[in-house]
VEXNUKE-459876 format. One record per residue (C-alpha): residue in three letters; x, y, z. Coordinates in pm, whole numbers, padded with zeros to 5 digits, always signed. Layout:
N
alaXYZ;...
This chain:
378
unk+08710+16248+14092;unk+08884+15939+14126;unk+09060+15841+14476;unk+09448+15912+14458;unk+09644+15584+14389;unk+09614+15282+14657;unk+09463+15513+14877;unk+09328+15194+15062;unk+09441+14844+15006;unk+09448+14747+14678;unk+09155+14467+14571;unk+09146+14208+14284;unk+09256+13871+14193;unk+09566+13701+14107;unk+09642+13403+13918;unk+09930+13249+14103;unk+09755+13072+14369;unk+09559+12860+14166;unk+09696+12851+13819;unk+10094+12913+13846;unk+10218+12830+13531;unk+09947+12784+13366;unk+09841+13053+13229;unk+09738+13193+12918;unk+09571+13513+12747;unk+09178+13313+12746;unk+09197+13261+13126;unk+09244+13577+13166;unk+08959+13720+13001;unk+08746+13470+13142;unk+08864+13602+13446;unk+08727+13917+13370;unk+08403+13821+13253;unk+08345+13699+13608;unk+08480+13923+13796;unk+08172+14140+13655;unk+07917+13836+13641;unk+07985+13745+13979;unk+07949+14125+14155;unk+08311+14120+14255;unk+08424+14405+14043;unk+08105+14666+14157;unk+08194+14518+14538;unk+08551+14677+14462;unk+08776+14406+14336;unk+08885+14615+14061;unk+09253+14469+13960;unk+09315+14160+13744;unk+09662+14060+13747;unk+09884+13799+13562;unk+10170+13664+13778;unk+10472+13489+13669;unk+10547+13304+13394;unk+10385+13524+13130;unk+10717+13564+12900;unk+10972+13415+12694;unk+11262+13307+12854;unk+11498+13568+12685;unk+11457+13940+12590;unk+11466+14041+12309;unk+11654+14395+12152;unk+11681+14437+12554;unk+11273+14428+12604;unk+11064+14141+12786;unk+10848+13968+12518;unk+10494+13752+12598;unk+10487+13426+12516;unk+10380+13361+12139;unk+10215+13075+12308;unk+10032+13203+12559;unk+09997+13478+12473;unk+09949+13489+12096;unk+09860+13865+12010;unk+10006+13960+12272;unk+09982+14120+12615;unk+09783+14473+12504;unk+09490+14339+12377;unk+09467+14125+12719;unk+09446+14476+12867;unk+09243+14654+12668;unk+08981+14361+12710;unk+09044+14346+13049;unk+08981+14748+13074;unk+08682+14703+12851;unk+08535+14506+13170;unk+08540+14879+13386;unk+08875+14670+13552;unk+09251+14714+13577;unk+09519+14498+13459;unk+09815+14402+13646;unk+10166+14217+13569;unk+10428+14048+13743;unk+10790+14140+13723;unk+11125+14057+14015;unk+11390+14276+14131;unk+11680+14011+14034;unk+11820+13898+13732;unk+11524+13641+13650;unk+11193+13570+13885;unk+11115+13335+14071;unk+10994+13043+13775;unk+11325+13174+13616;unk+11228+13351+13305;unk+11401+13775+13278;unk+11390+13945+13560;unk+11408+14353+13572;unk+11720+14416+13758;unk+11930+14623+13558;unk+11637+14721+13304;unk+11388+14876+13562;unk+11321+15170+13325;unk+11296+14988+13038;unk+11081+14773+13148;unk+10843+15036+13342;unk+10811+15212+12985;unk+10683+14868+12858;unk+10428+14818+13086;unk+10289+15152+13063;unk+10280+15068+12656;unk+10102+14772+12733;unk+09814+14929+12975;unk+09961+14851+13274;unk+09820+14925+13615;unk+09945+14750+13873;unk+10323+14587+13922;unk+10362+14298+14146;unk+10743+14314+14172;unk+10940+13991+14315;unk+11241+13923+14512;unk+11407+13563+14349;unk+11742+13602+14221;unk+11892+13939+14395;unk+12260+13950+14314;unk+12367+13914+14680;unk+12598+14232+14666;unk+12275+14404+14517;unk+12096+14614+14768;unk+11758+14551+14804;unk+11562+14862+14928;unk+11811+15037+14607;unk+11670+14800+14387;unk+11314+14893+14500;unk+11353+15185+14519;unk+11441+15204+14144;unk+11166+15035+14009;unk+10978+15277+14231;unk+11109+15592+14078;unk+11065+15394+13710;unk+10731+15312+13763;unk+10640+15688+13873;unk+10804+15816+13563;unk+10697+15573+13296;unk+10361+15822+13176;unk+10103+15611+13373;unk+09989+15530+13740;unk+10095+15220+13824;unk+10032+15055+14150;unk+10380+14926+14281;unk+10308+14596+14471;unk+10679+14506+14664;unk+10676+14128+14749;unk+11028+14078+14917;unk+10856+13829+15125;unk+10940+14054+15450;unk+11319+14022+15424;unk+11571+14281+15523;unk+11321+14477+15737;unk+11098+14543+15498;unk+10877+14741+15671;unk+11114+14985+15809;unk+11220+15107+15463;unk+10945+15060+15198;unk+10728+15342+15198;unk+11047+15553+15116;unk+11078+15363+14780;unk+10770+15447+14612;unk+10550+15126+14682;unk+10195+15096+14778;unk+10247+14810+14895;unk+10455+14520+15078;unk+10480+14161+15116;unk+10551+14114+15486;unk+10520+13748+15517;unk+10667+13424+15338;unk+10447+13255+15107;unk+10069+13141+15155;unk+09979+12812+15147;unk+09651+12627+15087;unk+09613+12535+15445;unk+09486+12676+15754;unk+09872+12638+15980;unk+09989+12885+15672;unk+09716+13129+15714;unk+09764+13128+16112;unk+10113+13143+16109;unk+10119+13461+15898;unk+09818+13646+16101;unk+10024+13585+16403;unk+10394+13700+16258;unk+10219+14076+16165;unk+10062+14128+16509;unk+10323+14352+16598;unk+10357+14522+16290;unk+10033+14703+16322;unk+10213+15096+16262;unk+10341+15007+15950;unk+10034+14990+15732;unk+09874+15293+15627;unk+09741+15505+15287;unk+09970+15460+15015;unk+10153+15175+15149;unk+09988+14835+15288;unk+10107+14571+15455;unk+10028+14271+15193;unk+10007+13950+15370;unk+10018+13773+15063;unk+09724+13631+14859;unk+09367+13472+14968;unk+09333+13134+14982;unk+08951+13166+15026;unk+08791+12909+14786;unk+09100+12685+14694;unk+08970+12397+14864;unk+09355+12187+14772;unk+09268+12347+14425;unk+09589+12469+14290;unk+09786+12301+14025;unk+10131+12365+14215;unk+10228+12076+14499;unk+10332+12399+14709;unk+10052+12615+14724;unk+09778+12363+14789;unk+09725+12079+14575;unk+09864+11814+14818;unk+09823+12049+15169;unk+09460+12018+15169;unk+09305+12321+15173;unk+09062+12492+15470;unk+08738+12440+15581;unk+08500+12709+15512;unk+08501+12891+15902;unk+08889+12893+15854;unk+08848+13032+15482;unk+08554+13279+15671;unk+08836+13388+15969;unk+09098+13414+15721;unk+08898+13711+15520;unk+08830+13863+15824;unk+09232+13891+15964;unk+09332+13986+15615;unk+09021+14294+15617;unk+09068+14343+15958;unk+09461+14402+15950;unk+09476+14642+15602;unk+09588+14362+15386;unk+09546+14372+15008;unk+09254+14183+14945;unk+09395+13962+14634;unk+09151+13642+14526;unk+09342+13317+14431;unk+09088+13106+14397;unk+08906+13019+14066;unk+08645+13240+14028;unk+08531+13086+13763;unk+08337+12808+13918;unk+08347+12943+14307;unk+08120+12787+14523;unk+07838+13015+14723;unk+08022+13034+15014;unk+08309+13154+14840;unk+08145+13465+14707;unk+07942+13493+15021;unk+08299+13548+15182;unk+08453+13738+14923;unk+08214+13975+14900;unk+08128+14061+15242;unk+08023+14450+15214;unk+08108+14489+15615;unk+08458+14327+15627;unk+08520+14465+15272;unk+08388+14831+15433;unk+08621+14800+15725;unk+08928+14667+15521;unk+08854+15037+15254;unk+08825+15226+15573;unk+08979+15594+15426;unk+09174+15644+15713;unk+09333+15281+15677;unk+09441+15211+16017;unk+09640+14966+16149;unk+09468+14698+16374;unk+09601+14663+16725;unk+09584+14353+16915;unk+09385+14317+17286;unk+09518+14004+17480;unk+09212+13818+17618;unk+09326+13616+17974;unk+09510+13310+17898;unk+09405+13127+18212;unk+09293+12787+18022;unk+09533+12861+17701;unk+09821+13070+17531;unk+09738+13365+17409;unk+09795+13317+17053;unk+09518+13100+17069;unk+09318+13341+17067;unk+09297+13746+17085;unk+09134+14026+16972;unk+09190+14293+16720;unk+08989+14631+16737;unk+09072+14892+16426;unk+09004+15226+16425;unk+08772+15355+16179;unk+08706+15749+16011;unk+08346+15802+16170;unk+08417+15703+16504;unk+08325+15314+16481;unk+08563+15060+16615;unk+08569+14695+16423;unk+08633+14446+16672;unk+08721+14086+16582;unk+08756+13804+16853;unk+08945+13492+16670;unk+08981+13125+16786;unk+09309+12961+16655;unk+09276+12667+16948;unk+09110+12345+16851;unk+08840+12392+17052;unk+08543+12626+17149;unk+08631+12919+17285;unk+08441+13196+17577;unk+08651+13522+17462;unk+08567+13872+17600;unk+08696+14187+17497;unk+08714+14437+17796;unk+08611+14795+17706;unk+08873+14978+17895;unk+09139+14826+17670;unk+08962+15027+17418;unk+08982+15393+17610;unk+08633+15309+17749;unk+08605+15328+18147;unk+08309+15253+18320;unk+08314+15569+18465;unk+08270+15721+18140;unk+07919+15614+18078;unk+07924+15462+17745;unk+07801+15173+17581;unk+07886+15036+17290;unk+07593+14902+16992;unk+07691+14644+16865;unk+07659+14507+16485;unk+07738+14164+16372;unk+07941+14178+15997;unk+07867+13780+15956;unk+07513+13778+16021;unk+07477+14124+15909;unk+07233+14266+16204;unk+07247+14465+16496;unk+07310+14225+16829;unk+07254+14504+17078;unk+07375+14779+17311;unk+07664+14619+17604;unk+07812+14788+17891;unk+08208+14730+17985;unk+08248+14428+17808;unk+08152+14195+17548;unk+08168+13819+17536;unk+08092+13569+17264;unk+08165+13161+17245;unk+08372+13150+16941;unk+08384+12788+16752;unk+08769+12666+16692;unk+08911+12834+16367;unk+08655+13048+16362;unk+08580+13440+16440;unk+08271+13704+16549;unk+08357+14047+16395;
């Protein structure tokens, strides 16, 4: 039996980070091929999803076309191929007259277009925000798309990306999506990557089964390697600890775990970070619990330098991350009673490392661990 629609954050890779525009129905399928060859799909990266871009610039008879250029034959057969792999194929679409590259949007033809995706194989809807009539309500306009998408004849995961506007996260999970941009775009770099962690530490209730809190794409692997000025080619790109902590917040706090990178030619410390089986373990949790954030004492710095996250998980464990965001080396300790653990109680916790993958030993009321600057221990 098959687990019920986005029960947990949904995993794959998307082409916008790295590719933008450039796009076309071979690097797709290539795509594909390595998302098996590289153990990504059997680790659970199961979605492979075209962004914008993909169309003509007009409709035609009312319906989105694919570009005869990029896409020759066509946007089935990219699915069916894609499907042939054991993976799921995904689409981009926007909620305003045209998206954000400016080719037709779906406002106004949110059925119509739902039907055509389902015709084409569709599984999963990344659905933007760019170009919103400004007397148009938004959470309407989701919500549409949302009740399209559920009656088009096929399961399609509805990915919201309103880039955490209008209070996003107060309305969404009444519109149908599984799940929501909360955050502005990522960038290549590692001030984008902190900036976002830190905006969705207090947003830890509204993530859950059936509707996650998507803080946007990974970055892990770009190295500056994008072909678009904004996303990375000219920022610079992370060093492999901050590409390392930057999986870890995005497992840790129930994001969508969506590769940018090229995985055609990552590196082995790429796929040694993408395909973590502990942080991917913790991020697939069933329960899917929210993260909540432990304040370690700011005596020699602020405190979102650096802090601690501890998530729930369905057989009593507790994943604990300690992050360093300072510039420099770091003592942080996480106090058990900010966990529910007293001394008095008697308990000890064993721990497990998920980087080096072994056990580091039993520890009584706290735990401390030097953490290197931009890096994390989970």
């Amino acid at each position: 039996m098959n687990k019920p629609l986005a029960h947990t954050p949904p995993m794959g890779w998307n082409s916008w980070n790295t590719f933008s525009w450039n796009i076309n129905a071979e690097l797709i399928m290539t795509s594909a091929d390595h998302m098996v060859s590289t153990g990504l799909r059997d680790a659970g990266y199961e979605y492979i999803v075209i962004d914008d871009c993909w169309s003509e610039k007009q409709r035609v008879n009312g319906r989105l076309v694919p570009d005869k250029n990029k896409f020759p034959d066509g946007i089935k057969p990219v699915a069916e191929y894609v499907h042939s792999k054991g993976l799921k194929f995904g689409m981009y679409s926007c909620a305003g007259t045209h998206t954000c590259a400016g080719y037709p949007g779906s406002f106004e033809h949110e059925f119509d277009d739902a039907e055509t995706f389902a015709e084409w194989g569709v599984d999963y809807l990344k659905y933007d925000y760019c170009y919103k009539p400004s007397a148009a309500d938004g959470a309407n306009l989701y919500k549409r798309m949302g009740m399209a998408l559920r009656n088009c004849g096929r399961d399609i995961v509805f990915s919201a990306c309103n880039w955490g506007e209008d209070n996003v996260h107060h309305w969404i999970r009444e519109s149908g999506a599984h799940s929501y941009r909360s955050t502005h775009d990522i960038t290549d770099n590692w001030d984008s990557v902190r900036e976002i962690a830190l905006s969705q530490l207090d947003k830890e209730s509204f993530t859950g089964n059936y509707c996650h809190n998507d803080m946007d794409m990974l970055v892990v692997g770009m190295y500056g390697g994008s072909n678009s000025d904004w996303i990375g080619s000219k920022i610079g790109g992370c060093t492999d600890a901050q590409y390392k902590t930057h999986f870890s917040l995005w497992a840790m706090m129930g994001s969508p775990l969506m590769i940018g990178c090229d995985i055609r030619c990552a590196n082995q410390v790429t796929k040694d970070i993408l395909l973590n089986k502990d942080l991917i373990a913790i991020n697939q949790d069933p329960e899917a619990r929210g993260a909540y954030r432990i304040k370690v004492e700011p005596q020699w710095f602020h405190e979102d330098e650096a802090f601690v996250l501890v998530k729930a998980l369905q057989n009593g464990d507790l994943a604990i991350g300690l992050y360093n965001f300072s510039d420099a080396p770091r003592e942080l300790t996480v106090q058990f009673w900010d966990m529910g653990i007293p001394a008095a109680a008697g308990v000890a916790l064993s721990l497990y490392d998920c980087w080096e993958h072994k056990e580091i030993g039993l520890f009584k009321e706290r735990f401390a661990a030097t953490v290197p600057a931009g890096d994390c221990v989970v």
